[in-house]
N, C-alpha and C positions, 0 to 999 in steps of 0.2 A: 522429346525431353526425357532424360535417364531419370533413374528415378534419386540417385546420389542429388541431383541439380533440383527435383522436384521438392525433397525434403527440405534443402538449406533454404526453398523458397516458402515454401511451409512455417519453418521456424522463425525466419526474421518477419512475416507479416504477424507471429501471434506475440511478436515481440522478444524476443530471441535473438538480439543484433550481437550483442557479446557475450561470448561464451567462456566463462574463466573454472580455473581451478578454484576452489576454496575448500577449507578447514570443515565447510559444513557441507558437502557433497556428497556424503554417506548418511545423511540423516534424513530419516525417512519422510516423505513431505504428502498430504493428502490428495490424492488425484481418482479423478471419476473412474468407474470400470467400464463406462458406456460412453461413447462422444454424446455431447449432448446434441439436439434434433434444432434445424435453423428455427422452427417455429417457436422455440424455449428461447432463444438468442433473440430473435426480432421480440418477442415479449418484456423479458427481464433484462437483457442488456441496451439493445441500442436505439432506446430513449431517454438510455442517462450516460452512457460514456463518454461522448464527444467533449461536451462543454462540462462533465462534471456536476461538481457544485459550485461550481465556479458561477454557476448562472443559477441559483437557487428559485426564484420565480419559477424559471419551465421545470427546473426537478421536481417542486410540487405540483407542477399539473400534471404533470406526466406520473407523477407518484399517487396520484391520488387514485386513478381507477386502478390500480392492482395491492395496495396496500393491505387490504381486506383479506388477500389470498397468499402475502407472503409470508414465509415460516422457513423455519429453519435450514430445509432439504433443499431449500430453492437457494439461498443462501451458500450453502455445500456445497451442489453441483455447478455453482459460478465459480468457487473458491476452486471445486476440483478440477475446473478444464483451464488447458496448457492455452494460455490468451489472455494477455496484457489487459484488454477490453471487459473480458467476462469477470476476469479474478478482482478489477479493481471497483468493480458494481457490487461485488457480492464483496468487498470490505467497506463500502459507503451503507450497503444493506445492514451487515451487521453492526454498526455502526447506531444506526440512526435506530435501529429495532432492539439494542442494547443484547445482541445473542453472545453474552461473551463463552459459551463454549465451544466456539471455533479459535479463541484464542491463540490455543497451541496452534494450529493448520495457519493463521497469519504469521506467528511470531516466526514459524517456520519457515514459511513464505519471502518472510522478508530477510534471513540468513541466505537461504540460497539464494535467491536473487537472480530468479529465473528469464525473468522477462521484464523487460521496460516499462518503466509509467504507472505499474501497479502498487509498486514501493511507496507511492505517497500517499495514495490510501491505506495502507497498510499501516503507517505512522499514524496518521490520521485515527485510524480505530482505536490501537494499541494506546494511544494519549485520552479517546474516551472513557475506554476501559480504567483507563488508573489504579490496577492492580501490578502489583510488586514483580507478579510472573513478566504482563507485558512491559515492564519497566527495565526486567533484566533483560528481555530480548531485546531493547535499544543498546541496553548498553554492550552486550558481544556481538551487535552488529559493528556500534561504533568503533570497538576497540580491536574489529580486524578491518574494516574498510576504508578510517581514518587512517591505515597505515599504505593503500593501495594506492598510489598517488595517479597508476593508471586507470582507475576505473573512477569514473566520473554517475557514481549512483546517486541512492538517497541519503547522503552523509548529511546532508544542508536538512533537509526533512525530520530525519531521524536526533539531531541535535533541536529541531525546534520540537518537539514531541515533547523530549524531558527539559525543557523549558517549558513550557504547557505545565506536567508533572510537577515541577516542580511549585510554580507558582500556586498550586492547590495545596500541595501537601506542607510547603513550608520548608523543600529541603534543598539543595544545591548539587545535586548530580551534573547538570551538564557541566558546569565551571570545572570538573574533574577532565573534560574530552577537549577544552579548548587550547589548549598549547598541541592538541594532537591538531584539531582542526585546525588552528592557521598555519601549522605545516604544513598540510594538505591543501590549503588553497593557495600559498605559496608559488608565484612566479608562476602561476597557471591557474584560476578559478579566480574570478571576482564575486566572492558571494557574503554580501554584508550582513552576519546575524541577525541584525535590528530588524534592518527591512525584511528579510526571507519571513521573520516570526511575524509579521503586520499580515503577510499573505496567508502566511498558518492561520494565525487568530482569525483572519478571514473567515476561512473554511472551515476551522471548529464553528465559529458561530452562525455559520449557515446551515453547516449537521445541522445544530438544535433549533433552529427555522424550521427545519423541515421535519425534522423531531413532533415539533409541536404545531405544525400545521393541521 
């Protein structure tokens, strides 16, 4: 195998399936200096990526014997390696441990929009967070990817986010991205508000399950 073939196979397993142009390409995004070592990965990631928190039960068992030891750096070096798996553990991480000074390294995260599947964590955080920074990085997400009618990202996530937002603070940001949104899901996406935000509200309130376990 050449090594051109070896990387593309590289890329699309850390999730890396589409590769686009964007407006935020040149903006610098946090990444490890070191690959991190499999023994860090079978520890901190893959006893909670698969099912998420989508299965909050095993995320506390599984969360419980390393909670004691988790901190900030551990957090970081998920955030910082190129892998769909690792980046969206260390945004359930930060999340649930309230470290919002990664903030910028997600909001950033979720402009480029490197890799698959980790965008929903991302939203996920950034709607914990409920700070005005993470609020505007929804919204110049939404107001360049609601325009990409080929990329099929986190537009649906990142709209129930500041809906989340909103319903705390008392304001109406998303009602601003929704004539963007039903163009975009227009004659190609079936994705009904109501119900996507019952699966958000899901998942926020399984974070704070596990919050407070």
């Amino acid at each position: 195998m050449d090594e051109k073939t070896k990387k593309q196979i590289e890329l699309h397993s850390a999730g890396a399936t589409i590769r686009h142009a964007s407006p935020f390409a040149e903006l610098e995004h946090y990444t490890n200096e070191n690959k991190i070592e499999p023994e860090f990965i079978k520890k901190w990631c893959v006893p909670f990526y698969m099912f998420g928190i989508n299965n909050a039960d095993e995320f506390i068992r599984n969360f419980e014997s390393i909670r004691a030891e988790l901190n900030i750096e551990v957090v970081k070096n998920l955030l910082g390696d190129f892998n769909w798996r690792t980046r969206i553990v260390g945004a359930y991480f930060a999340s649930i441990m309230e470290f919002k000074s990664v903030e910028d390294i997600i909001g950033i995260h979720l402009l480029k929009s490197q890799v698959c599947y980790a965008g929903n964590g991302y939203c996920l955080t950034l709607a914990t967070f409920n700070t005005q920074n993470g609020i505007e990085y929804l919204k110049k997400y939404l107001e360049y990817y609601l325009t990409r009618k080929d990329l099929h990202y986190e537009q649906r996530e990142a709209m129930c986010a500041l809906k989340w937002t909103d319903q705390i603070n008392g304001t109406n940001e998303m009602e601003k991205y929704l004539d963007l949104y039903q163009d975009w899901i227009s004659g190609k996406y079936s994705q009904d508000l109501n119900n996507s935000f019952q699966g958000f509200e899901q998942q926020m309130n399984n974070l704070k399950r596990i919050k407070t376990a």
